[in-house]
C-alpha positions in Angstrom: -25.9 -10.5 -12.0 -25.5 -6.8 -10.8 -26.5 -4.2 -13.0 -23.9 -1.7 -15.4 -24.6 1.0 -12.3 -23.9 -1.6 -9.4 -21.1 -3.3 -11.4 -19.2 0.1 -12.2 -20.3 2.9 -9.4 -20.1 0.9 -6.4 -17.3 -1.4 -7.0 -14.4 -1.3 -3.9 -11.0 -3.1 -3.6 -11.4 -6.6 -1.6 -8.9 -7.9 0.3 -10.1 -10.0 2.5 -12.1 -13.8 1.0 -14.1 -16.6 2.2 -12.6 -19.7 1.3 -15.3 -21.1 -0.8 -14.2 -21.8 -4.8 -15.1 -19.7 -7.2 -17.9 -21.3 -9.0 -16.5 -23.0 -12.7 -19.5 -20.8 -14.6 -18.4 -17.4 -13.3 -14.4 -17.9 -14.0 -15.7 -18.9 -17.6 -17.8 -15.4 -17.7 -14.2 -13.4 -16.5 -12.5 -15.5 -19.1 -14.7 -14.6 -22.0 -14.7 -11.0 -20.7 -10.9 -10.9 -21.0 -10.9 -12.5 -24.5 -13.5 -10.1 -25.8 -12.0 -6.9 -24.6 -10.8 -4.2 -26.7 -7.0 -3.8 -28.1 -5.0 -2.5 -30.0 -5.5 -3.4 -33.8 -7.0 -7.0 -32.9 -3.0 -7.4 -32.2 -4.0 -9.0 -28.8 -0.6 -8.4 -26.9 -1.4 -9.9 -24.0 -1.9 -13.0 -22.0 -3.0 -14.0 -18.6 -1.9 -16.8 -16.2 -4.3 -18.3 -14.0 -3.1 -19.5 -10.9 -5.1 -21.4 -8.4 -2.1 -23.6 -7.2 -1.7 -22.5 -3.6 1.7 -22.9 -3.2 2.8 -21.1 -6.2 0.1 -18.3 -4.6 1.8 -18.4 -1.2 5.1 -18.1 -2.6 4.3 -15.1 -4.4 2.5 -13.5 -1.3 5.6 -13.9 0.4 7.5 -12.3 -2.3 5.3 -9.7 -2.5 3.8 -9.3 1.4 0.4 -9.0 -0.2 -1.5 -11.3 2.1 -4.6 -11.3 -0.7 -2.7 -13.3 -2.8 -2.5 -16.3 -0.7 -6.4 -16.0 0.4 -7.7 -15.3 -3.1 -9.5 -18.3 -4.5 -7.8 -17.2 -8.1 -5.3 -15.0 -9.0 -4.4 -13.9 -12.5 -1.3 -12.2 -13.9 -1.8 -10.0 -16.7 1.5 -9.9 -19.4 2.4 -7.7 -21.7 2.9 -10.7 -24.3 4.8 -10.0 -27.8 6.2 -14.0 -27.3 2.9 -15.7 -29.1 2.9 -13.2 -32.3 6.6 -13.6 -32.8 6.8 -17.3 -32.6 4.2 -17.8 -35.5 6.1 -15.2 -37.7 9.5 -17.3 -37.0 7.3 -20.4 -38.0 6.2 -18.6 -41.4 9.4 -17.2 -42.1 8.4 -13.5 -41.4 10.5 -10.7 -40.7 10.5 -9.6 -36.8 10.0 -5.7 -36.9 12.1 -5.3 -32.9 8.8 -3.6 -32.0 10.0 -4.4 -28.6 12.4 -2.0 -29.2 10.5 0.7 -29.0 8.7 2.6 -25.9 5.4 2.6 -27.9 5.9 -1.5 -28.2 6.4 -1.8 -24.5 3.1 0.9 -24.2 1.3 -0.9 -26.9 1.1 -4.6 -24.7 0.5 -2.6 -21.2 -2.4 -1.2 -22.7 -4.1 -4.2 -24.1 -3.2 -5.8 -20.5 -4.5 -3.1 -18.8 -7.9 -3.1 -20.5 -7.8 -6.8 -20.3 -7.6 -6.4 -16.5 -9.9 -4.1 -16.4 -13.0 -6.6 -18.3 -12.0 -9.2 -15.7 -12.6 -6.9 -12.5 -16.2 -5.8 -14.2 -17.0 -9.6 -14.6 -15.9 -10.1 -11.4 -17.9 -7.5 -9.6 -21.1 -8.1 -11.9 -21.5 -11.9 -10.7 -20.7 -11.3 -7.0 -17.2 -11.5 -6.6 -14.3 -9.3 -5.4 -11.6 -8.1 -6.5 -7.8 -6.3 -6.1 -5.4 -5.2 -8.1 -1.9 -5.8 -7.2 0.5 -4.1 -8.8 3.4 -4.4 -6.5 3.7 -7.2 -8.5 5.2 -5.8 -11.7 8.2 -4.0 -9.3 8.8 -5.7 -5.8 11.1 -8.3 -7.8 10.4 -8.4 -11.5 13.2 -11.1 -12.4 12.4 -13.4 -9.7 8.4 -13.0 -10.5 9.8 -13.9 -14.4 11.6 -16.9 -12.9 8.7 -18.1 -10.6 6.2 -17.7 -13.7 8.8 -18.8 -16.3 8.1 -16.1 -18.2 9.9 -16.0 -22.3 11.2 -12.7 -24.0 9.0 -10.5 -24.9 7.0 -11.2 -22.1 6.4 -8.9 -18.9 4.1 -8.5 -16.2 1.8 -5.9 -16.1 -0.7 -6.4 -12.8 -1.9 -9.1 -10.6 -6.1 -9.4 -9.9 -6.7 -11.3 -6.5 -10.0 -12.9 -7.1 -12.7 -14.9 -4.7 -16.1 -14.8 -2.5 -15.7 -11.4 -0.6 -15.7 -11.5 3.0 -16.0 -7.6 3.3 -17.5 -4.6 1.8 -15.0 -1.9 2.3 -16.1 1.6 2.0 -16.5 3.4 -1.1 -13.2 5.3 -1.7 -14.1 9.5 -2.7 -12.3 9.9 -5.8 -10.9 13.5 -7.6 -14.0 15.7 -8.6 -15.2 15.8 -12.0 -13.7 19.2 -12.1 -10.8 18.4 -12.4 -10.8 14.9 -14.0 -12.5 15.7 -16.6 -11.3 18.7 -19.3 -13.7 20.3 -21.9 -11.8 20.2 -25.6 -8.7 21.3 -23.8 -6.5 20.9 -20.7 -7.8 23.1 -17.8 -5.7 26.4 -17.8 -6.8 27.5 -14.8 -4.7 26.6 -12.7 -5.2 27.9 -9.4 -8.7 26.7 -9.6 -7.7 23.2 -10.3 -5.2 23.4 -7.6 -8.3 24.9 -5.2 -10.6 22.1 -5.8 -7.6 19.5 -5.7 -7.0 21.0 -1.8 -10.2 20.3 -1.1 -10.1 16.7 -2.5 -6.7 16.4 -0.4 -9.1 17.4 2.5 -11.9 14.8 1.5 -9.5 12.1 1.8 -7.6 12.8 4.7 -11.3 12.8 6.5 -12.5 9.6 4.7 -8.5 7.6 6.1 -9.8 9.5 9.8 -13.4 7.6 9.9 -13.6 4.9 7.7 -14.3 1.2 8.9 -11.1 -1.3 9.7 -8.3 0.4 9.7 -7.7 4.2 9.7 -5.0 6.7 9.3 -3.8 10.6 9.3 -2.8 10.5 5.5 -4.1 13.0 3.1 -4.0 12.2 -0.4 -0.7 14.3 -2.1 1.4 13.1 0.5 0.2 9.6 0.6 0.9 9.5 -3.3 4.1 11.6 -3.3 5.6 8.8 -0.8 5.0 6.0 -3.4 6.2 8.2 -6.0 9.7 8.5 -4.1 9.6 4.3 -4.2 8.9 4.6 -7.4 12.6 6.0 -7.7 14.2 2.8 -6.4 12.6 0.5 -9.6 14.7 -0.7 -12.1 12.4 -1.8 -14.9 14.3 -0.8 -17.6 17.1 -3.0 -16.8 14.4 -5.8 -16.4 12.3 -5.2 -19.5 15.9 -5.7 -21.0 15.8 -8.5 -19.6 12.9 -10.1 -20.6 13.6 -8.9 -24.2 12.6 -5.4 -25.0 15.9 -3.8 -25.4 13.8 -0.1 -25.7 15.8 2.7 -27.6 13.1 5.1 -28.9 
């Protein structure tokens, strides 16, 4: 098993698998990893689908044109889930506060998913395997994702994590400087020095896209992001967290 350094400093985005299984031990390990991470008041909104059914895999890699999905030995869907709580309290005869309701309801489960998701990619990386988060899953169709993963009210999907045997080692992606990442007591109000350094970062990035291995490209960083941000536009997710239950008003 790699060490905390290892697991945490040098961990990269696989895409690419061999087709070997994914030994029983180590999906045990990720499992236990995913129960034991924090959240928020032991509330436990969330919930996670395993999926290692290959054509439920491949019809969600043609849904979503994420080619890892198919080739990943497991993948796992992380959900925002308010369904389990709120079925015992209907069983006990208590009162449903519409948490779901609310925008700090539909933040309260994204969170726990998130950091659920985020105990699972350690695991993975600290016994050997690789990793990707997909979360073109949560947007590129989120009712017919609901209807393929028959997913109840109160339940949404927060992020897919393509697992499996790595067949590459991509390269270690530069990321923002401390700098600016990081703020002592207080937000940085300097702002043309956090704009300076961030120009530099922008220049970082468009070198590392010019010379990395596989495939390369001309984009720098602001404009890279700044075109998913205009996708980001075209989402509906309100009118599908409606949908699946959380009718948010405040």
């Amino acid at each position: 098993m790699l060490d905390v350094k290892e697991t945490l400093l040098d961990r990269t985005s696989v895409r690419r698998y061999e087709r070997e299984a994914i030994p029983e031990e180590k999906m045990e390990f990720i499992r236990e990893a995913i129960r034991n991470c924090p959240n928020s008041y032991n509330g436990q909104q969330y919930s996670v689908i395993e999926i290692d059914d290959q054509d439920l895999k491949i019809e969600l890699e043609q849904l979503t044109g994420q080619k890892q999905i198919k080739t990943c030995n497991r993948f796992l869907v992380f959900l925002s889930d308010f369904n389990q709580i709120k079925a015992l309290a209907d069983r006990k005869g208590i009162d449903w506060p519409a948490v779901t309701d609310t925008m700090d309801g539909v933040l309260l489960g994204t969170i726990d998913a998130s950091l659920a998701m985020m105990s699972a990619v350690v695991a993975a990386e600290a016994v050997g395997l690789g990793s990707n988060c997909i979360g073109y899953l949560r947007t590129v169709d989120p009712a017919k994702v609901a209807e393929i993963l028959k997913l109840p009210k109160g339940v949404f999907v927060v992020c897919g994590l393509a697992l499996g045997v790595p067949r590459e080692h991509p390269d270690l992606k530069p990321k923002k400087p401390v700098s600016v990442m990081f703020h002592k007591n207080v937000y940085q109000q300097d702002r043309e020095k956090m704009v300076d350094e961030l120009e530099k970062y922008d220049e970082v990035i468009k070198e590392y896209n010019r010379t990395r291995s596989g495939d390369t490209t001309t984009n720098d960083w602001v404009s890279h992001i700044l075109d998913y941000y205009r996708h980001v536009l075209d989402y509906r997710i309100l009118d599908y967290l409606r949908d699946q239950g959380y009718d948010v008003k405040k």
